[in-house]
C-alpha positions in Angstrom: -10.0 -4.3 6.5 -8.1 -5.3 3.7 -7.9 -3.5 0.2 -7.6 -5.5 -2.8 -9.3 -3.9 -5.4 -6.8 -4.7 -8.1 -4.8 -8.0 -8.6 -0.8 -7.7 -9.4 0.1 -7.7 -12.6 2.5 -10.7 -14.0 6.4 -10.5 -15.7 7.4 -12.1 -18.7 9.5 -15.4 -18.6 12.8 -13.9 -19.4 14.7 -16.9 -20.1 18.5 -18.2 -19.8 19.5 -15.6 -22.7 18.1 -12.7 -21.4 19.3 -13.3 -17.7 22.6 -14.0 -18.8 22.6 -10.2 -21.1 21.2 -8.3 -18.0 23.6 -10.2 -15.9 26.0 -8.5 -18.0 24.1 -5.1 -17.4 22.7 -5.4 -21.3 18.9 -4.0 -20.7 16.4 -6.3 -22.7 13.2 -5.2 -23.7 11.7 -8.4 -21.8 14.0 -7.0 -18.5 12.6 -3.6 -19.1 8.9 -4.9 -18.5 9.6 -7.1 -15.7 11.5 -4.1 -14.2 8.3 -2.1 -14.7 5.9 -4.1 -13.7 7.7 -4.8 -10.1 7.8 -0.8 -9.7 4.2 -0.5 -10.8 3.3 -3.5 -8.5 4.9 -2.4 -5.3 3.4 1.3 -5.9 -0.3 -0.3 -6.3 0.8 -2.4 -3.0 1.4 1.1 -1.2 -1.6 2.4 -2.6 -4.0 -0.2 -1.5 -2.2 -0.4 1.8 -2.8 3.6 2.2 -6.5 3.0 1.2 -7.2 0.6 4.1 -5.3 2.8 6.7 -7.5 5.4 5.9 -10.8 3.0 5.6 -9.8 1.9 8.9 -8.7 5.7 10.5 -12.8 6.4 11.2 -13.4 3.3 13.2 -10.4 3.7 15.4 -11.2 7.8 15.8 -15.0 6.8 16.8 -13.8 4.0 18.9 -11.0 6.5 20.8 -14.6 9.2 21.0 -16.9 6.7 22.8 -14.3 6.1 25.6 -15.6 7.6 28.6 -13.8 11.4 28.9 -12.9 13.3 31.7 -15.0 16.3 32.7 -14.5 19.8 31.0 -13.6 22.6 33.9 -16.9 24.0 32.3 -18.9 20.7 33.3 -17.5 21.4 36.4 -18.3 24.9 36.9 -21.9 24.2 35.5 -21.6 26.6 33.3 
């Protein structure tokens, strides 16, 4: 199962200026957003992706409890 409860959110065109300033290492207002919304995208891709592990954690837990178990030494014992 697959989250995808929210859709990534898009940068800026930056342009031939604004590449060529941060190339330089000058920070851009424009290069400040796209830097952003990269960090807030991949955290919202580790979110989702932490959402489904956990949606998916009950099936495989009552899928590992229906496999057939061994006998307790109680069961055994008949107590």
């Amino acid at each position: 199962m697959s989250v995808r409860a929210w859709s990534s959110s898009p940068a800026v065109h930056e342009g031939v200026s604004v590449r060529e300033m941060e190339k330089k290492g000058i920070h851009t207002e424009k290069g400040d957003f796209n830097r952003w919304v990269r960090s807030a995208n991949a955290k919202l891709r580790s979110i989702c992706q932490k959402i489904s592990e956990l949606l998916a954690w009950p099936k495989e837990a009552k899928a590992e409890l229906s496999k057939p178990q061994e006998p307790m030494m109680a069961d055994l014992l008949g107590r």
